[in-house]
PDB file of N, CA, C and O in Angstrom:
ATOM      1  N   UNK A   1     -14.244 -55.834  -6.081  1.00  0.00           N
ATOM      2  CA  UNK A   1     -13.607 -55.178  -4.948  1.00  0.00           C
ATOM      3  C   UNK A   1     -12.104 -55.114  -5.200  1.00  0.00           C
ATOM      4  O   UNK A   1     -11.550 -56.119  -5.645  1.00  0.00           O
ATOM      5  N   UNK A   2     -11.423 -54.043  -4.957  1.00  0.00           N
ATOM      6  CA  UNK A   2      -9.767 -53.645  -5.466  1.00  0.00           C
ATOM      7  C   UNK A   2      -9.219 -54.578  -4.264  1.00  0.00           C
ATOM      8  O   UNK A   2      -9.854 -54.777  -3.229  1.00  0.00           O
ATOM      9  N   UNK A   3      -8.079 -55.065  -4.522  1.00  0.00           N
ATOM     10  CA  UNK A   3      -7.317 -55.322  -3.559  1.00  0.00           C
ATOM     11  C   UNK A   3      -5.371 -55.011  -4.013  1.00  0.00           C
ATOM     12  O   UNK A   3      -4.924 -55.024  -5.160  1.00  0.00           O
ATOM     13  N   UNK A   4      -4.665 -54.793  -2.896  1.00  0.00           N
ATOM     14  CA  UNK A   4      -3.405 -54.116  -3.212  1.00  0.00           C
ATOM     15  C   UNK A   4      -2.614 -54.730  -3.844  1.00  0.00           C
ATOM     16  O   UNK A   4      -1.805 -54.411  -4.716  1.00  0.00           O
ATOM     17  N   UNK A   5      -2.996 -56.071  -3.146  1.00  0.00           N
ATOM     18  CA  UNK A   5      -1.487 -56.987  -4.353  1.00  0.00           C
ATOM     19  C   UNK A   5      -2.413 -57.473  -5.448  1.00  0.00           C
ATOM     20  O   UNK A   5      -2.033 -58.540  -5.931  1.00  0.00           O
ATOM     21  N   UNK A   6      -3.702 -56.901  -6.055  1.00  0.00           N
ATOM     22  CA  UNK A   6      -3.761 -57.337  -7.580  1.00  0.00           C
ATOM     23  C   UNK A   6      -3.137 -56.573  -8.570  1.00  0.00           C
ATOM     24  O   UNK A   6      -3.379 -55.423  -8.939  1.00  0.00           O
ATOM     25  N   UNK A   7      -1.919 -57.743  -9.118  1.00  0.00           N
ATOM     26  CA  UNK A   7      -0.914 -57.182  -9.902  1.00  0.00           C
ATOM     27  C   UNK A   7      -0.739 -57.738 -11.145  1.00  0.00           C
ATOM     28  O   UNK A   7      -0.098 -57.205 -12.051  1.00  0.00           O
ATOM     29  N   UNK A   8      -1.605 -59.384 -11.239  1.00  0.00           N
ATOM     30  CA  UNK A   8      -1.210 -59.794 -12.517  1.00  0.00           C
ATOM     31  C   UNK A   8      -2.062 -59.210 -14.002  1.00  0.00           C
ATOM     32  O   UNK A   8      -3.274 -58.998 -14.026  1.00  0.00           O
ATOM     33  N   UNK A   9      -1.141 -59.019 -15.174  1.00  0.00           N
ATOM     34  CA  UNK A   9      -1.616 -59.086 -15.931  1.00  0.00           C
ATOM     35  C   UNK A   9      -2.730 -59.738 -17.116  1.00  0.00           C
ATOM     36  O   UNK A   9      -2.104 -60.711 -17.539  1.00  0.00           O
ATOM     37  N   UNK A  10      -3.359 -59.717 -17.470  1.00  0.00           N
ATOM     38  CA  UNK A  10      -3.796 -61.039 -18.118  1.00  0.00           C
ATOM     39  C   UNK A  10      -4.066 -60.307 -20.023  1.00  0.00           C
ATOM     40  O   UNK A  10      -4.001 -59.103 -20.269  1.00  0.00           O
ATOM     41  N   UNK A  11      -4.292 -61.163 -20.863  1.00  0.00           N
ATOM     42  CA  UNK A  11      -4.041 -60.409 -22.526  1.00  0.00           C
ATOM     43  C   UNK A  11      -5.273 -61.575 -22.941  1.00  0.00           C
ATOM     44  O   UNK A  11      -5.207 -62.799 -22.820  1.00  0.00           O
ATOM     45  N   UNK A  12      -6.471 -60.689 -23.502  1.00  0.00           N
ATOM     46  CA  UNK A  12      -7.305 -60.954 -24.795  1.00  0.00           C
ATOM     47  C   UNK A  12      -6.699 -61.901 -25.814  1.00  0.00           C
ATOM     48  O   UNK A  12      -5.998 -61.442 -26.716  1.00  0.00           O
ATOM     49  N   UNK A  13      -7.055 -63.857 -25.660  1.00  0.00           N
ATOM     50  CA  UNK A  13      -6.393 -64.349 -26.628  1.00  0.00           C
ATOM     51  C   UNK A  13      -7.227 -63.993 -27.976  1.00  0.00           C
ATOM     52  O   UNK A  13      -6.930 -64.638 -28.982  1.00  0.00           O
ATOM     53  N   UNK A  14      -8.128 -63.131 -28.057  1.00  0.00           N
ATOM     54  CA  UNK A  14      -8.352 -62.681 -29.625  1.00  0.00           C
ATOM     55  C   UNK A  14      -8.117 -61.824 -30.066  1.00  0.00           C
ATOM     56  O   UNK A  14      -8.158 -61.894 -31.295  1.00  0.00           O
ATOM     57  N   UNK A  15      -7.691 -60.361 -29.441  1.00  0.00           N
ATOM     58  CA  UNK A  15      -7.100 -59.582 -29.727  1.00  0.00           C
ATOM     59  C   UNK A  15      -6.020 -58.872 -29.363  1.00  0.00           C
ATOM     60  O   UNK A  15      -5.533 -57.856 -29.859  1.00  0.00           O
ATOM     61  N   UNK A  16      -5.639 -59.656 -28.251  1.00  0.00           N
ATOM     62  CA  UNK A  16      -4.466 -59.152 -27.568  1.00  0.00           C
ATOM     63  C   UNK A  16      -4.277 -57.936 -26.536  1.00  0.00           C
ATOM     64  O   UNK A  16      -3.187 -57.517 -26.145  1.00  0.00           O
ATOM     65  N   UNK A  17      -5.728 -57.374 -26.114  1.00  0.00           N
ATOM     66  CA  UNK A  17      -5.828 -56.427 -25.204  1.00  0.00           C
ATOM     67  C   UNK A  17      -5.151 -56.935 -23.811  1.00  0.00           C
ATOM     68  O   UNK A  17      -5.736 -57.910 -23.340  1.00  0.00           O
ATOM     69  N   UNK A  18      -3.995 -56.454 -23.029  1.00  0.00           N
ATOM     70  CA  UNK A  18      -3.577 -56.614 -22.110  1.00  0.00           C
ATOM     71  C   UNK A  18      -4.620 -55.939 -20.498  1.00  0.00           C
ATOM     72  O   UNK A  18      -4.423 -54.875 -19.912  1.00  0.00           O
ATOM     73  N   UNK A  19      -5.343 -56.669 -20.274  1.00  0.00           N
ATOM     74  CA  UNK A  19      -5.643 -55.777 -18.922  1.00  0.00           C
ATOM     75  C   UNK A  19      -4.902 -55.982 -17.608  1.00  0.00           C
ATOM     76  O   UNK A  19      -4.778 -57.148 -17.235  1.00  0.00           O
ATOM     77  N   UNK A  20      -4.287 -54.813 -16.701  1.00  0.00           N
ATOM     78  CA  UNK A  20      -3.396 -55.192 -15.984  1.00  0.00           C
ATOM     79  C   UNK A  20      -4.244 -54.505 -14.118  1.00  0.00           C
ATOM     80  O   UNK A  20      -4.907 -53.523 -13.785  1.00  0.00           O
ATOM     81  N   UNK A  21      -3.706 -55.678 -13.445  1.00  0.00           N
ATOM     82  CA  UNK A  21      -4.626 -55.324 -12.422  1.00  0.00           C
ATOM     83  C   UNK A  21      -4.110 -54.418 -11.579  1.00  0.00           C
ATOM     84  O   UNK A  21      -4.834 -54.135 -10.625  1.00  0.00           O
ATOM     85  N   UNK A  22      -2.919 -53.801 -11.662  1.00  0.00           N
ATOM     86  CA  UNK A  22      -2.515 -53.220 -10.900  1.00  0.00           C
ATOM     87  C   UNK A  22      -3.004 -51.240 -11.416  1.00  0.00           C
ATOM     88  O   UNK A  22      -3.064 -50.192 -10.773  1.00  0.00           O
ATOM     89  N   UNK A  23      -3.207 -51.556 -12.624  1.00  0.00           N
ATOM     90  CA  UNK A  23      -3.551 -50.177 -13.452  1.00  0.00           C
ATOM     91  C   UNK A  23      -5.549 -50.333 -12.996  1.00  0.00           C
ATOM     92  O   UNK A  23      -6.021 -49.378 -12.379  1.00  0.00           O
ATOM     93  N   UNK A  24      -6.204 -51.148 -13.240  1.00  0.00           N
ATOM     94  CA  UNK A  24      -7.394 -51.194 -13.744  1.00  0.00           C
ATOM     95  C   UNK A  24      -7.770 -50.541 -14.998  1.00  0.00           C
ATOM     96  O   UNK A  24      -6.991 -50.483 -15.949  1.00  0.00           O
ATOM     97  N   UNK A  25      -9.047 -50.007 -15.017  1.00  0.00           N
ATOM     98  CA  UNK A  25      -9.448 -49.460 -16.443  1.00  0.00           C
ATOM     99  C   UNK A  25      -9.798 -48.441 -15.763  1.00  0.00           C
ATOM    100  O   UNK A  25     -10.965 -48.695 -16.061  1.00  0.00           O
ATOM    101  N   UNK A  26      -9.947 -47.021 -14.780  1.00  0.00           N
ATOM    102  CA  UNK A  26     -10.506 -46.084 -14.582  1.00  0.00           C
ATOM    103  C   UNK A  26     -11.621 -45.708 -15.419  1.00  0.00           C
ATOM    104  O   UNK A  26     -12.741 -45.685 -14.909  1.00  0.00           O
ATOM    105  N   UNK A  27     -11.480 -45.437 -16.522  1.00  0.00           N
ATOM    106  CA  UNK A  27     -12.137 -44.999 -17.828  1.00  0.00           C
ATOM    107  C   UNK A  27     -13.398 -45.663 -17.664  1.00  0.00           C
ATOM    108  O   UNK A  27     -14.477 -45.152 -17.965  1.00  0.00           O
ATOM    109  N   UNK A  28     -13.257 -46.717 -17.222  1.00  0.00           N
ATOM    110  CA  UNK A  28     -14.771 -47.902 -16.882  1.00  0.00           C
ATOM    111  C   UNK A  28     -15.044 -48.013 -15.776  1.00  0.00           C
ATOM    112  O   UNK A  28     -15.360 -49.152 -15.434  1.00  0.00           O
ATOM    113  N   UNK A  29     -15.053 -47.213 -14.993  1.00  0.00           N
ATOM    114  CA  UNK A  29     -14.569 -47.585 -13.407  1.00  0.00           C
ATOM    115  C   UNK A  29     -14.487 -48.508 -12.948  1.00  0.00           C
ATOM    116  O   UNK A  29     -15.218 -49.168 -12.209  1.00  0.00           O
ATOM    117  N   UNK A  30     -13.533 -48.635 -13.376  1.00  0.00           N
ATOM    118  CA  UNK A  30     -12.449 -50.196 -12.763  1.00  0.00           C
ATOM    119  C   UNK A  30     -11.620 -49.688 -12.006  1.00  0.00           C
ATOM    120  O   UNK A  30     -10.656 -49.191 -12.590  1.00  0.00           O
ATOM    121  N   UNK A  31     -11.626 -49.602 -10.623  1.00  0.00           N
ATOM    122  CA  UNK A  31     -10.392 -49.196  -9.769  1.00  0.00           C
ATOM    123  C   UNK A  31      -9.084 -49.820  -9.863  1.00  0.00           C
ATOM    124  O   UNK A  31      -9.063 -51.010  -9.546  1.00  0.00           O
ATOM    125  N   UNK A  32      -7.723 -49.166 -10.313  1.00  0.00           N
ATOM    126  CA  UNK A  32      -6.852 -49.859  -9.863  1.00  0.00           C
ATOM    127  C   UNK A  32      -6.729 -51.121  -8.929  1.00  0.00           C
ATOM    128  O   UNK A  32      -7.336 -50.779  -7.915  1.00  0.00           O
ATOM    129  N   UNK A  33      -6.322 -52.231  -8.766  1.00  0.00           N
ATOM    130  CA  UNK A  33      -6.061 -53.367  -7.903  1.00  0.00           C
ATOM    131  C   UNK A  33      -7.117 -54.457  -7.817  1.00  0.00           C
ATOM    132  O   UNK A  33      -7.341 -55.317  -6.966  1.00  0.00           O
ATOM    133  N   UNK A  34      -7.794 -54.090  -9.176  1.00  0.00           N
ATOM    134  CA  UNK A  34      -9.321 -54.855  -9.198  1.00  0.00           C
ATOM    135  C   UNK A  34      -8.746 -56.182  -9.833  1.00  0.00           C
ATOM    136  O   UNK A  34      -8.167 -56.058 -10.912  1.00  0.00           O
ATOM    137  N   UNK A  35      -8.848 -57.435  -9.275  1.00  0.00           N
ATOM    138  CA  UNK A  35      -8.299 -58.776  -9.965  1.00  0.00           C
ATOM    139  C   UNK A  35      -9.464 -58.792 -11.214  1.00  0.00           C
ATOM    140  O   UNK A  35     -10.439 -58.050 -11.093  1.00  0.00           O
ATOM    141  N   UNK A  36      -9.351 -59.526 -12.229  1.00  0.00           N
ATOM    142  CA  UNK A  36      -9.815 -59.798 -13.194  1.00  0.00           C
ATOM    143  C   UNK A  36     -10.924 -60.907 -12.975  1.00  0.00           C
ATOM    144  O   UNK A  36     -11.930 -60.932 -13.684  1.00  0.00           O
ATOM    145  N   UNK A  37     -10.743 -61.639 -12.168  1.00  0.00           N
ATOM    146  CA  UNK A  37     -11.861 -62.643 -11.552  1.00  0.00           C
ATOM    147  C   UNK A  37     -12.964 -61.629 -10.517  1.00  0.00           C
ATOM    148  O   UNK A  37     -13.917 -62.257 -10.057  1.00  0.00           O
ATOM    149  N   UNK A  38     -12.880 -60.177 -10.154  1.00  0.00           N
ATOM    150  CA  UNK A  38     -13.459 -59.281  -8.943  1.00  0.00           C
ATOM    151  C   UNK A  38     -13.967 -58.355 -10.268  1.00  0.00           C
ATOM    152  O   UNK A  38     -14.549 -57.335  -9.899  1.00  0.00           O
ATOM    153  N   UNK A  39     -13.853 -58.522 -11.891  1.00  0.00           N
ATOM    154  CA  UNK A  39     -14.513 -57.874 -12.354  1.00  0.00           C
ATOM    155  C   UNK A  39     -16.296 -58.195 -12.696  1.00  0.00           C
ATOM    156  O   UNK A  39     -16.698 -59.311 -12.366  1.00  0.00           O
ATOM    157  N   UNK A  40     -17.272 -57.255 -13.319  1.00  0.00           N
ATOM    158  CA  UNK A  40     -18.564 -58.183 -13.128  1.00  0.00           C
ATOM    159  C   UNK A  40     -18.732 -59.214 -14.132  1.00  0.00           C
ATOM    160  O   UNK A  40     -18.317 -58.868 -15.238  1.00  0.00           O
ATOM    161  N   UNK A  41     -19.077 -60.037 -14.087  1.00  0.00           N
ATOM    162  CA  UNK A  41     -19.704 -61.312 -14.952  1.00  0.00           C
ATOM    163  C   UNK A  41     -19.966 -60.706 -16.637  1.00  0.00           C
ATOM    164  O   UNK A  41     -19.713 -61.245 -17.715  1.00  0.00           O
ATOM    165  N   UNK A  42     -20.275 -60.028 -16.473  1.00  0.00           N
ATOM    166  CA  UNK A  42     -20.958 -59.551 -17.840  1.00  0.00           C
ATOM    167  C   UNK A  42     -19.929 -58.490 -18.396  1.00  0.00           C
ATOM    168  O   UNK A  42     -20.139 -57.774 -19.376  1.00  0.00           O
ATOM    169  N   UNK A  43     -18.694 -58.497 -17.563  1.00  0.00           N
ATOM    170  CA  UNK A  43     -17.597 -57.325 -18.228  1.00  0.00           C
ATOM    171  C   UNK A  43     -17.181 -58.191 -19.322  1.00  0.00           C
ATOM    172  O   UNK A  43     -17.345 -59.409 -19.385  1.00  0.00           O
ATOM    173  N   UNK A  44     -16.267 -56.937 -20.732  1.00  0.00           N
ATOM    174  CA  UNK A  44     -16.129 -58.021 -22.154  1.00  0.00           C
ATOM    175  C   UNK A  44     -14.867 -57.209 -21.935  1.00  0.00           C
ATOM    176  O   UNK A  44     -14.587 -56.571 -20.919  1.00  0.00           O
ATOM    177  N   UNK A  45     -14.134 -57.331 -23.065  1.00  0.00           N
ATOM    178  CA  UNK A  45     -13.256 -56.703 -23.234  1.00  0.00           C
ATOM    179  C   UNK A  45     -13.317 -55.341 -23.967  1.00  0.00           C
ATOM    180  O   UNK A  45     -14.197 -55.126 -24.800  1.00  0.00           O
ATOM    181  N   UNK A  46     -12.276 -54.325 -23.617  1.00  0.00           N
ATOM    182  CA  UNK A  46     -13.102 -53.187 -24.351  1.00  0.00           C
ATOM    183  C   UNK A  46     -12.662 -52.785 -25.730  1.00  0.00           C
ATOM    184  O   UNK A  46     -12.960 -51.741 -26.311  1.00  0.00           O
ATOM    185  N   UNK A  47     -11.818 -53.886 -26.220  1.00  0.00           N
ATOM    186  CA  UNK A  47     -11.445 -53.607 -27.786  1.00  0.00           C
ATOM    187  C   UNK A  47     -12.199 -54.555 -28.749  1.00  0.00           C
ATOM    188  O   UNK A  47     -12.574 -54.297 -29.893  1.00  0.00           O
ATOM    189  N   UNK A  48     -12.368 -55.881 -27.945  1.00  0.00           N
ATOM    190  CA  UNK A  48     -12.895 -56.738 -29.277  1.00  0.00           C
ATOM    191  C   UNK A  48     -14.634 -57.484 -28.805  1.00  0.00           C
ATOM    192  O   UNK A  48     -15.469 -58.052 -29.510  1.00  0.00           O
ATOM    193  N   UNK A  49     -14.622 -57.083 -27.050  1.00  0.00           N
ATOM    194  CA  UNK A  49     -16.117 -57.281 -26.755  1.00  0.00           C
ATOM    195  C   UNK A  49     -16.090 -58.809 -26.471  1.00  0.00           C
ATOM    196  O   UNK A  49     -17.219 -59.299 -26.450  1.00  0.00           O
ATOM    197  N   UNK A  50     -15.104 -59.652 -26.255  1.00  0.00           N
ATOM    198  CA  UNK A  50     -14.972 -61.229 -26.024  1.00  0.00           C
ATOM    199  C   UNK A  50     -15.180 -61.131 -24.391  1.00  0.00           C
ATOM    200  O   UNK A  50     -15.214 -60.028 -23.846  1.00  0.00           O
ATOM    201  N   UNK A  51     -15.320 -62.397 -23.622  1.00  0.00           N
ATOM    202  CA  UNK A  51     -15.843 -62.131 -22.488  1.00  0.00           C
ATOM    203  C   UNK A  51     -14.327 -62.605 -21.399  1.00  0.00           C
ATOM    204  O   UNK A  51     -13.417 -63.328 -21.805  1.00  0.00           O
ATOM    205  N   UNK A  52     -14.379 -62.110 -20.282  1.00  0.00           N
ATOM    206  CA  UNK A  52     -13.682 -61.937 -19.429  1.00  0.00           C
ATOM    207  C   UNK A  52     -12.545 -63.591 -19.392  1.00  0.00           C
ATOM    208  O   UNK A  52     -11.350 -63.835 -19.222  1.00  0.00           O
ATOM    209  N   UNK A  53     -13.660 -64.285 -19.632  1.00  0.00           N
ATOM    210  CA  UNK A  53     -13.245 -66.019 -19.579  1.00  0.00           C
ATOM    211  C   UNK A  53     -12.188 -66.331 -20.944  1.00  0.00           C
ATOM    212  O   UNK A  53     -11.670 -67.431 -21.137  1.00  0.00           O
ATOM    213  N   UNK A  54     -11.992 -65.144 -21.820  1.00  0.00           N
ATOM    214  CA  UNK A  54     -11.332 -64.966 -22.783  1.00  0.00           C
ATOM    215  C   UNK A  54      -9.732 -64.353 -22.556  1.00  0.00           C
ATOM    216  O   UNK A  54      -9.090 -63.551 -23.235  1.00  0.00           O
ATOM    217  N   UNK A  55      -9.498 -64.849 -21.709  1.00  0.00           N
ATOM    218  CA  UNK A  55      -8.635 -63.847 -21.038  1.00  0.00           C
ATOM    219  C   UNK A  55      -7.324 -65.258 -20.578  1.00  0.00           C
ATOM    220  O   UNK A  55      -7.670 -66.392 -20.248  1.00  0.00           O
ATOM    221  N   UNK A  56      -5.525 -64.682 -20.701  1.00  0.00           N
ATOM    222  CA  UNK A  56      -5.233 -65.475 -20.230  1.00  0.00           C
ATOM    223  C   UNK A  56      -4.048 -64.787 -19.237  1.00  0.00           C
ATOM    224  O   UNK A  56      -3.744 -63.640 -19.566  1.00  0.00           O
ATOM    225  N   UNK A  57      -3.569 -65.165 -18.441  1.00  0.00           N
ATOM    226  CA  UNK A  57      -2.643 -64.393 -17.379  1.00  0.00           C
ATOM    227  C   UNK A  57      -1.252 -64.668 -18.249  1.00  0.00           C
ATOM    228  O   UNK A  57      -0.883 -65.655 -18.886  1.00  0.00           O
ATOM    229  N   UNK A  58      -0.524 -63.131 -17.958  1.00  0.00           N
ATOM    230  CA  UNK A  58       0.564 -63.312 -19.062  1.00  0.00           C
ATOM    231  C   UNK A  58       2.040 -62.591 -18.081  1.00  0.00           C
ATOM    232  O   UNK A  58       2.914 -61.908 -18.615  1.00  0.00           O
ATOM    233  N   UNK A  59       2.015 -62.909 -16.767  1.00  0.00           N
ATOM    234  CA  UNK A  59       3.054 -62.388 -15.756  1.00  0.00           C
ATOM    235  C   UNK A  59       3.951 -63.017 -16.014  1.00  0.00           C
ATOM    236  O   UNK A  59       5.005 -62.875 -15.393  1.00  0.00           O
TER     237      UNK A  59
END
């Protein structure tokens, strides 16, 4: 579920993919303002496929 103040960033510690919550991923339908913990369980990352828990906040 999007919410307005999701703003932090967080970056793929294996490949360095930045996902930022204030952008989302559209492309995946990820709505803008979607926190990274409000994504689904089974989302990976979309460059190296590591799982969400792979992830570290980088604001």
């Amino acid at each position: 579920m999007p919410y307005a103040d999701a703003t932090s960033s967080h970056m793929c510690l294996t490949c360095g993919f930045i996902y930022d919550e204030a952008t989302g991923l559209p492309g995946q339908g990820i709505a803008p303002g979607t926190a990274l913990s409000d994504l689904p369980v089974d989302w990976v990352c979309p460059d190296c496929g590591q799982p969400r828990d792979s992830f570290e906040t980088v604001d």
